[in-house]
C-alpha positions as CSV (number, residue, x, y, z in Angstrom):
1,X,17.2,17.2,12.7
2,X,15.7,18.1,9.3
3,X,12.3,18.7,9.1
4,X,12.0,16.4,6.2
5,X,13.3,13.4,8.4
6,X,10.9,13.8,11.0
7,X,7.7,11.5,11.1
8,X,4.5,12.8,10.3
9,X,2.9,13.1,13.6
10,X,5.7,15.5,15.2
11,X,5.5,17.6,12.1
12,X,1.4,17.9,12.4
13,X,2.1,18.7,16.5
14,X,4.6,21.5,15.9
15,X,2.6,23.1,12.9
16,X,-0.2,23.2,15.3
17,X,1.9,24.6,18.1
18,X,3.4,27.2,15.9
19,X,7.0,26.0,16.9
20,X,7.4,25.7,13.1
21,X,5.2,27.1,9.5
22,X,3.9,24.8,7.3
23,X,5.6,26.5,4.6
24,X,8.9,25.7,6.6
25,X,7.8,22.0,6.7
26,X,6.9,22.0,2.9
27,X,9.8,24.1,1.4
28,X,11.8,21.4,3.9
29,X,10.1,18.2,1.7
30,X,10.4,20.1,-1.5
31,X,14.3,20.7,-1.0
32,X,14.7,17.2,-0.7
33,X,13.1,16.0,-3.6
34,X,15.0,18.4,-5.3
35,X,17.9,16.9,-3.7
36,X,17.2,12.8,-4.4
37,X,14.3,12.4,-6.8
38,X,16.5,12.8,-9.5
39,X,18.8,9.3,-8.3
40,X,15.2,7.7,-7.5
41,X,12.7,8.7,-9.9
42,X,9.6,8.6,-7.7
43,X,7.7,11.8,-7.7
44,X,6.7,12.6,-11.0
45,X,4.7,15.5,-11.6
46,X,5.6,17.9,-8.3
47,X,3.2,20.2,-7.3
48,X,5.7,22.9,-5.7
49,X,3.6,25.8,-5.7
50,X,0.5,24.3,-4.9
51,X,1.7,23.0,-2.3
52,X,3.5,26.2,-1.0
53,X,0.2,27.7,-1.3
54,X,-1.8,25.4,1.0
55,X,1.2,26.0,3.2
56,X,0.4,29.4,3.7
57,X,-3.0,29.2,4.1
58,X,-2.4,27.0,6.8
59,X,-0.2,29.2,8.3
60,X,-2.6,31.9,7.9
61,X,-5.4,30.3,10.0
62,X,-3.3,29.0,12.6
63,X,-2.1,32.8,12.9
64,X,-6.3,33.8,12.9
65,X,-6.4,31.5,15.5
66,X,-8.7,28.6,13.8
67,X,-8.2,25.3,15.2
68,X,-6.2,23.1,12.5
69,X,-6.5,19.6,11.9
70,X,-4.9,16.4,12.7
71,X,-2.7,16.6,9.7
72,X,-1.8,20.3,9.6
73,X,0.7,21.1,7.3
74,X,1.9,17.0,6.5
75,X,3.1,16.7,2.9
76,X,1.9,13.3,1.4
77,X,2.4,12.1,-2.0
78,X,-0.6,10.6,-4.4
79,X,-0.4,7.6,-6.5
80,X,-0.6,8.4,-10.4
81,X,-4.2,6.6,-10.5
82,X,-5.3,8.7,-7.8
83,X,-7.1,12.4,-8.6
84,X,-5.7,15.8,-7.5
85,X,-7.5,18.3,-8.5
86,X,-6.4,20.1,-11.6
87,X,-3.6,17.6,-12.1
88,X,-3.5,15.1,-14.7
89,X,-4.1,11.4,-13.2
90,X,-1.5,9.9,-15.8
91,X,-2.0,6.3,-14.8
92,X,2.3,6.8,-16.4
93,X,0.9,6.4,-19.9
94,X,1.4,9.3,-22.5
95,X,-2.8,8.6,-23.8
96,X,-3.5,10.0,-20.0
97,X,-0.8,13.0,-20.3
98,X,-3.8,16.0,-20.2
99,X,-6.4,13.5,-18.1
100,X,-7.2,16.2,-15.8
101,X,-8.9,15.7,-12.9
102,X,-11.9,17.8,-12.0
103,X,-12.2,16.8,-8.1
104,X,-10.0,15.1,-6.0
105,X,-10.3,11.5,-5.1
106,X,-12.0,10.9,-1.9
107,X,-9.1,9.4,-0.1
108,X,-7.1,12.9,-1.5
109,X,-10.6,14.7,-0.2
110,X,-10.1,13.6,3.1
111,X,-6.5,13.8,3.5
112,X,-6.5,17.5,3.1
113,X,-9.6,18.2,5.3
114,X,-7.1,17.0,7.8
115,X,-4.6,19.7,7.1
116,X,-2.7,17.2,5.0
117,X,-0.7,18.7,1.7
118,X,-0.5,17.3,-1.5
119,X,2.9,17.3,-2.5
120,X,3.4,15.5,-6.1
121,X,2.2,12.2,-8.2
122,X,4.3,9.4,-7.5
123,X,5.3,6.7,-10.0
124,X,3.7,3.5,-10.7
125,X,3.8,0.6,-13.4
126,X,1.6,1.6,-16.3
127,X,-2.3,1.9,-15.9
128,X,-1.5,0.0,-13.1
129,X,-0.9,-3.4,-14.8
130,X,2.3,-3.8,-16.1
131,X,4.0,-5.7,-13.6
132,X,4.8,-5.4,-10.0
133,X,7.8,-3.6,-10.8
134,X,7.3,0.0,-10.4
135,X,8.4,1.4,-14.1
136,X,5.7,3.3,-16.1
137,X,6.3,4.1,-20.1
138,X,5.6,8.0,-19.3
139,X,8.0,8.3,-16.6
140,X,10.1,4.9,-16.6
141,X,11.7,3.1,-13.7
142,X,11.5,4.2,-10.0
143,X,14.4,2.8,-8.3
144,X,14.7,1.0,-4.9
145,X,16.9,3.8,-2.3
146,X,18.7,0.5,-0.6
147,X,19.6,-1.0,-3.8
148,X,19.1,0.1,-7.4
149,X,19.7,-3.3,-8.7
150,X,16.3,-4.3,-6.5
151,X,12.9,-3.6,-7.2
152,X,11.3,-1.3,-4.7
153,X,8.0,-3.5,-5.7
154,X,4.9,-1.9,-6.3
155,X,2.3,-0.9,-7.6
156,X,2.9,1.8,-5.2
157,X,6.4,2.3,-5.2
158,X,6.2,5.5,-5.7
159,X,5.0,6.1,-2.7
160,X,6.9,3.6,-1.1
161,X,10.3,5.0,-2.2
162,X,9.0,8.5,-1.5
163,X,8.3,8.1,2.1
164,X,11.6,6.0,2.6
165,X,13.8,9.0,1.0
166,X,12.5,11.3,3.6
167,X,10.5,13.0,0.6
168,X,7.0,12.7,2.1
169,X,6.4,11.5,5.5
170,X,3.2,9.6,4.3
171,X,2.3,8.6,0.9
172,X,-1.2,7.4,-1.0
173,X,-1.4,4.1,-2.3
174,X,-4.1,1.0,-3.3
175,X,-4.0,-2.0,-2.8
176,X,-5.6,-5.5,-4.6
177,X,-3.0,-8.2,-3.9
178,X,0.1,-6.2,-1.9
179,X,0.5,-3.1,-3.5
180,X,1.3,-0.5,-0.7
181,X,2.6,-4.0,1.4
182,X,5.6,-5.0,-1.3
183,X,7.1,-1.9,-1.8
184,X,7.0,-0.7,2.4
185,X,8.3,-4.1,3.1
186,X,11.0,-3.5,0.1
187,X,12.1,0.1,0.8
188,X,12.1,-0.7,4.9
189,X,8.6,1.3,5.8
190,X,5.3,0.7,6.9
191,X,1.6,0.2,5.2
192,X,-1.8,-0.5,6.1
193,X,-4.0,-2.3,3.6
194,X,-7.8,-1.8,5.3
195,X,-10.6,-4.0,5.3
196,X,-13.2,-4.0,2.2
197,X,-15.5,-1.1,3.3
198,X,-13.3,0.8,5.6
199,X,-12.1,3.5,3.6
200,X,-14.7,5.0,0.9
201,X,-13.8,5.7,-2.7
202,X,-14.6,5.8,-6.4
203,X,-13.2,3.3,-8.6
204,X,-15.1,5.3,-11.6
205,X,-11.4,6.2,-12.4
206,X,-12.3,7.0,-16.2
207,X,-15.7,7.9,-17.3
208,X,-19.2,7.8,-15.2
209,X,-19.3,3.3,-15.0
210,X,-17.9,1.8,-12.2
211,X,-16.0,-1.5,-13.0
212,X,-17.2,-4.9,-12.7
213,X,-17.5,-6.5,-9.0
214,X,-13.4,-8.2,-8.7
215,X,-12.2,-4.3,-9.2
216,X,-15.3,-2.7,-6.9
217,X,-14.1,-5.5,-3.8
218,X,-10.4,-6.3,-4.3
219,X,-8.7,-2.6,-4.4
220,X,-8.6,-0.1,-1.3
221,X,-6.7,2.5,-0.8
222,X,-3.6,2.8,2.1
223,X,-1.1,5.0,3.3
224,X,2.4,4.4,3.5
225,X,4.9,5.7,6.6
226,X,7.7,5.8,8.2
227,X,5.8,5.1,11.4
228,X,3.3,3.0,12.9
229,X,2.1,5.8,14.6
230,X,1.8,8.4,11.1
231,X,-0.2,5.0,9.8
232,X,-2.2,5.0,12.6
233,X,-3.2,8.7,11.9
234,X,-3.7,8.1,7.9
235,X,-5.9,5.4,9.1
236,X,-8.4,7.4,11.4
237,X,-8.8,10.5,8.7
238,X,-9.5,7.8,6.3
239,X,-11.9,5.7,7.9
240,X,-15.6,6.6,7.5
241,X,-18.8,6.7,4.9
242,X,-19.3,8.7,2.1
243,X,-22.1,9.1,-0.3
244,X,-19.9,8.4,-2.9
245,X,-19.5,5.3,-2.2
246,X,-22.5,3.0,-1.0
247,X,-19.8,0.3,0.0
248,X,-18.5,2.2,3.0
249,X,-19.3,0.5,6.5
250,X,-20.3,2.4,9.2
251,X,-17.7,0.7,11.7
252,X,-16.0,2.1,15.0
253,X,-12.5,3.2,14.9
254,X,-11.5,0.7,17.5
255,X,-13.6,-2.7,18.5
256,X,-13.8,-4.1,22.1
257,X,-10.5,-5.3,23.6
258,X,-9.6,-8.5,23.6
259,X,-9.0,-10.8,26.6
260,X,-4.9,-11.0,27.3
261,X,-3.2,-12.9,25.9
262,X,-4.5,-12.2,22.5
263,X,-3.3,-15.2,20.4
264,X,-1.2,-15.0,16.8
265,X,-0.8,-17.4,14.8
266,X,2.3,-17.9,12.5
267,X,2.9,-19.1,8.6
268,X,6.5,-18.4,7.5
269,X,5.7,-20.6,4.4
270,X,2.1,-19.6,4.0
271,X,0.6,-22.9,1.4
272,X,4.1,-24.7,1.9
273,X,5.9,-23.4,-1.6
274,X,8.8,-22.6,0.1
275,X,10.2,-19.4,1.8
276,X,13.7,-17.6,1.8
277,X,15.7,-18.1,4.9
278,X,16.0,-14.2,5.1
279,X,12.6,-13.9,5.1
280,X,11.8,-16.9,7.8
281,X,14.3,-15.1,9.9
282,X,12.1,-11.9,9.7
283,X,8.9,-13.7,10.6
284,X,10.8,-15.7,14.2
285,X,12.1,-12.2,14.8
286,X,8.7,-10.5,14.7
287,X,7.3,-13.7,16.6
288,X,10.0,-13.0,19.2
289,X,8.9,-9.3,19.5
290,X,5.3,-10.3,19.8
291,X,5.9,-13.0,22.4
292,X,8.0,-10.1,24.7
293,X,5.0,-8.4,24.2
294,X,2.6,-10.5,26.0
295,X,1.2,-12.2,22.5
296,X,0.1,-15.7,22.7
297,X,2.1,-16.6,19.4
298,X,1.7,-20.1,18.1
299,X,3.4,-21.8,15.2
300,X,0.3,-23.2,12.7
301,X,0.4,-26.0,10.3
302,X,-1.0,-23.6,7.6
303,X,-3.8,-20.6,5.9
304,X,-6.4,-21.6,5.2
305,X,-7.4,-22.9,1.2
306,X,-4.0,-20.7,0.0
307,X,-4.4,-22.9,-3.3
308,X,-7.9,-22.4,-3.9
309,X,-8.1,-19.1,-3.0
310,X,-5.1,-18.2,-4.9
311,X,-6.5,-19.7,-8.5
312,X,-10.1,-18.2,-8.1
313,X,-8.8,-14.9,-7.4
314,X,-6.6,-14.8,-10.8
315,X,-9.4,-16.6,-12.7
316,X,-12.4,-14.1,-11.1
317,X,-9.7,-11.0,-12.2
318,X,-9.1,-12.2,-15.8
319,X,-12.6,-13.2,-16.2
320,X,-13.5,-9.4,-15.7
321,X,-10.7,-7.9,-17.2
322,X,-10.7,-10.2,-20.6
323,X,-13.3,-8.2,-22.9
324,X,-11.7,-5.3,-22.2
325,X,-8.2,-7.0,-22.5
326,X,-7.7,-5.9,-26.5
327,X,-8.0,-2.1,-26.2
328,X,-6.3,-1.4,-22.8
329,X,-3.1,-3.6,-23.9
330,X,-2.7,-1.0,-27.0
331,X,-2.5,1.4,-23.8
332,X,0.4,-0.1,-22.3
333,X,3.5,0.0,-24.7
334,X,6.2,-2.3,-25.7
335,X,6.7,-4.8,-23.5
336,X,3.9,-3.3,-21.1
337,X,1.7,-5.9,-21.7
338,X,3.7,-9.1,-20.9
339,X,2.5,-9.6,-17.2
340,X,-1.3,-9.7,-17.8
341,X,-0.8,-11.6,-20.9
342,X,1.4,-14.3,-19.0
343,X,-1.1,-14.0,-15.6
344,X,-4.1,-14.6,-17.9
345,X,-2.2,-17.8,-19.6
346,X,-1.8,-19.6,-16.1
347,X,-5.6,-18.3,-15.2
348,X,-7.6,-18.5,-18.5
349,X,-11.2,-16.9,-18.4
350,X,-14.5,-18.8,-17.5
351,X,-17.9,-18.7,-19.2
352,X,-21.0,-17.3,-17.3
353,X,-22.0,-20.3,-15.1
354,X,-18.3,-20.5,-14.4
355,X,-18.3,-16.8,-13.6
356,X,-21.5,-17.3,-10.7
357,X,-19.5,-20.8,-9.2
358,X,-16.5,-18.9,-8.5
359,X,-18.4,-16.1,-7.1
360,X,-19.7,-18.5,-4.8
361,X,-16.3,-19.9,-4.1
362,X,-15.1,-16.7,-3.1
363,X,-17.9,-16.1,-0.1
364,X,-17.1,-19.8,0.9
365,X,-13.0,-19.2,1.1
366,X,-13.6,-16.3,3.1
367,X,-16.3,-17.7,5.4
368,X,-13.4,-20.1,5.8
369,X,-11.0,-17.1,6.9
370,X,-13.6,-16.0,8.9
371,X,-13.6,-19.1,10.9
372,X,-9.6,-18.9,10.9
373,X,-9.6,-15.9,12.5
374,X,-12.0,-15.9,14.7
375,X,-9.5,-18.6,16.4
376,X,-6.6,-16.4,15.9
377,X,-7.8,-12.7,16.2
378,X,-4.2,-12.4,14.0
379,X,-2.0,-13.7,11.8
380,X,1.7,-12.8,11.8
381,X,3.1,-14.3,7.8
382,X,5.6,-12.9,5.2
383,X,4.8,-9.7,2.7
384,X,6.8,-11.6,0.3
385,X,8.7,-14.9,0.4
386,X,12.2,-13.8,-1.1
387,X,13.6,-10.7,-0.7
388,X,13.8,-7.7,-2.7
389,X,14.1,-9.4,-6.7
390,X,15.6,-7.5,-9.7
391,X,13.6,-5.4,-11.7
392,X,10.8,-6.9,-14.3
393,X,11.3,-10.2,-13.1
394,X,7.3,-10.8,-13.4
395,X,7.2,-9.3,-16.8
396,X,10.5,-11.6,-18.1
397,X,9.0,-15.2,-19.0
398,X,6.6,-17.5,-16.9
399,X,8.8,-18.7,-15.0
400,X,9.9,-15.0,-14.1
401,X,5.8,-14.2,-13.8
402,X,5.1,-17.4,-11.8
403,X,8.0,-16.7,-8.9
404,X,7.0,-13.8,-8.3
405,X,2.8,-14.4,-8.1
406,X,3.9,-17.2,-5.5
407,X,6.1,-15.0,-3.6
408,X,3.7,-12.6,-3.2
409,X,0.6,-15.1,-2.8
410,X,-0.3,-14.4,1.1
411,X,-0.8,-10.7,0.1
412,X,-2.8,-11.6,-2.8
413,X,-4.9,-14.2,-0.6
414,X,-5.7,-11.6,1.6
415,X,-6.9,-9.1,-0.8
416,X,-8.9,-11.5,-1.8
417,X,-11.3,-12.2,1.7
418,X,-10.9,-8.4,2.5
419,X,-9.5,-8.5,5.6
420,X,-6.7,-5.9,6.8
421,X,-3.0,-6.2,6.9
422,X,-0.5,-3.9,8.2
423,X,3.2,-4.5,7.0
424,X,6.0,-3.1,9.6
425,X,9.7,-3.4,9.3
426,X,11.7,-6.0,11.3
427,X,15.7,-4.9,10.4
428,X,18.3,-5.5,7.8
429,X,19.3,-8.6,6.3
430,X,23.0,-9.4,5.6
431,X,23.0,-7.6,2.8
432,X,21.9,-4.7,4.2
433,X,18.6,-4.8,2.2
434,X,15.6,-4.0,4.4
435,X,13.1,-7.0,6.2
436,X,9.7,-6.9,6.9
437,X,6.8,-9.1,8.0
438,X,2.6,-8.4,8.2
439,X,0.1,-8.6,10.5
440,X,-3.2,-9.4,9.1
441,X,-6.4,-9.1,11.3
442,X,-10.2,-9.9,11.5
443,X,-12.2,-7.8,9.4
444,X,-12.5,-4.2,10.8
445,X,-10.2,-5.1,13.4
446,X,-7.5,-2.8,11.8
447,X,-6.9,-1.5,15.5
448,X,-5.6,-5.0,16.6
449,X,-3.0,-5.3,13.2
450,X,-2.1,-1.7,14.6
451,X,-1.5,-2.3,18.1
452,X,0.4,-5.7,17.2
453,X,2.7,-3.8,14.7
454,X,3.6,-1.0,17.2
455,X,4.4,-3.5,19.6
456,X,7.0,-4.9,16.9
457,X,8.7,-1.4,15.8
458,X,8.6,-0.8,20.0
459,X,11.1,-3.5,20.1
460,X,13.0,-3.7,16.4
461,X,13.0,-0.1,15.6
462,X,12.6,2.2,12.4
463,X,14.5,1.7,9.3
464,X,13.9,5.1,7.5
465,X,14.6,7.8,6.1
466,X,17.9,7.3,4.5
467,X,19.9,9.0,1.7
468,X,19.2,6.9,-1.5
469,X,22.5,4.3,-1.7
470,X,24.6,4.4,-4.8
């Protein structure tokens, strides 16, 4: 078995061992990007001898006999928003090319106090906004290893499509409405998408002002995996404060247990717009798994104010993005602005007193999720309603735009109150195009979305890594 297929926690465990180098386990990863990238288009700038360096100076201090960390020697892979460094954050736009980066990112930070290794950039739609497609106008499309005709979703397919190639057996992302969830649950891997507060960053991503409140509240970083058990690892290196960001919560790992049977509940057709039989099929099976599992799963009438949630998270977003909207839209090239210009059509702006109503509509909403889930400690729903679509459908016409913001809407909704979400795999469809359901949770109950997701790969399996299909 190649080193590059094996999951990130037996890598970590042999590195530390000394049953195999960390330059063995890099020059492993490295050989296979050199080997599929090129069909896929997902790492974009590779950091080969950089990372062959940290390699060795892992190596050396296992041989001094220091103790290493949980990550030690574990190649991951960084979204292009993300800092490394001495490496240009691109955000895939040619203005960004020679944006250097003077420190890494903290999520970066503490991936690599772990032992972790940066391995490369990974793609992304351009500065983040062009679509949910993952196709930036630096580095163009990414394409899905099950399917090229398919999206592999985004806006972390990059990293999505990395760690399902086998070219990193974790990968970076962020998250404000399903962006490491879509493309796990469209390239057949797993993500975690943490509560508001549980992982500490910087979102001062260019210059010394942080954004306005929508962008300090709705995006969090996540890893992608392969494994529910390598997410569970990303997830306690990443937990934690930091004084660099006042927003971190001081919250254990893992909260008290919960009495047995811990209930689920279940929306296939989360607001009632409809759902793809594939993907209903995906939610009963992972129902099924739970129920063998000793969950109390129950069938719900519905989430709570989908609707309502839905439009004042679009309208709060466009409200704070709008000023700027002029001179980033020059940033994104032909054809890169489409999707934000047809998003802010269905959800025009507000003024200032309807900028502090919706603010207060966004604590009521998730005072009402709150109440939901204090009911059912989880919630077992779809990642997205249809399967994998084609390319740019978002960025095509309304229509196009509108599909796919509904598709996606229980990931977006979610984002919204803050609460965590772990997507797992549940098989293969028909068509042989990879399935996948999520598990969202109380708010820093990350442990429970955990636990329940492992209990569904126990009993459905893995789906990656695989060679990239024609």
């Amino acid at each position: 078995m190649s080193l590059w297929s094996k999951p990130a926690t037996e890598l970590a465990a042999a590195v530390r061992g000394g049953e195999v180098s960390a330059l063995e386990v890099v020059d492993s990863h490295l050989a296979r990007i050199d080997e599929v990238n090129p069909r896929l288009n997902a790492v974009t700038q590779l950091l080969a001898d950089r990372a062959r360096a940290a390699a060795r100076d892992t190596d050396r201090r296992r041989a001094a006999g220091e103790r290493l960390g949980p990550l030690a020697g574990v190649p991951f892979t960084v979204k292009e928003c993300t800092p490394i460094a001495g490496v240009a954050t691109t955000f895939g736009t040619p203005r960004f090319r020679d944006h250097v980066a003077t420190d890494d990112a903290v999520p970066v930070a503490r991936l690599r106090a772990a032992g972790a290794i940066p391995i490369g950039h990974s793609n992304l739609p351009t500065l983040i906004l062009a679509g949910m497609h993952t196709r930036s106008e630096l580095y163009g499309d990414t394409y899905n290893p099950w399917d090229r005709r398919r999206t592999p979703g985004g806006t972390s397919g990059g990293d999505g499509v990395a760690v399902a190639a086998g070219m990193a057996p974790l990968g970076l992302g962020n998250d404000s409405g399903g962006s490491v969830r879509i493309p796990a649950s469209f390239c057949g891997v797993a993500a975690l998408d943490p509560t508001t507060g549980r992982f500490p960053a910087d979102q001062r991503l260019i210059g010394p002002d942080d954004p306005g409140p929508a962008s300090q509240v709705l995006v969090t970083d996540g890893p992608l995996a392969r494994t529910v058990a390598d997410l569970r690892l990303a997830y306690e290196t990443l937990a934690g404060t930091d004084p660099r960001d006042p927003r971190a919560v001081p919250v254990p790992l893992y909260g008290e247990p919960l009495a047995a049977p811990v209930r689920v509940a279940v929306v296939a057709d989360p607001g009632g717009h409809g759902v793809h039989p594939t993907v209903r099929r995906a939610v009963e099976t992972a129902a099924d798994a739970l129920r063998d599992a000793g969950y109390d799963v129950q069938e719900v009438p519905d989430v709570p104010r989908l609707d309502e949630a839905l439009d004042t998270y679009h309208r709060l977003t466009g409200t704070e993005f709008a000023p700027n909207w002029p001179a980033v839209r020059q940033l994104l090239g032909e054809g890169g602005d489409r999707f934000i210009e047809l998003t802010m059509r269905s959800s025009p702006p507000v003024d200032g007193p309807g900028l502090i109503r919706l603010l207060g509509t966004w604590m009521n909403i998730r005072r009402s999720w709150a109440e939901f889930l204090h009911a059912y400690p989880l919630l077992l729903g779809p990642v997205f309603t249809e399967p994998p679509v084609e390319p740019g459908l978002e960025s095509r016409d309304q229509a196009g735009r509108d599909r796919v913001a509904s598709a996606m809407r229980l990931c977006s909704v979610t984002s919204f109150v803050g609460v965590p979400s772990v997507a797992v795999p549940t098989g293969l469809a028909a068509d042989g195009l990879p399935t996948g359901v999520q598990l969202v949770g109380r708010a820093f109950r990350e442990d429970l979305c955990l636990a329940a997701a492992q209990a569904v790969e126990d009993r459905l399996g893995t789906l990656a890594p695989i060679d990239p299909r024609p």
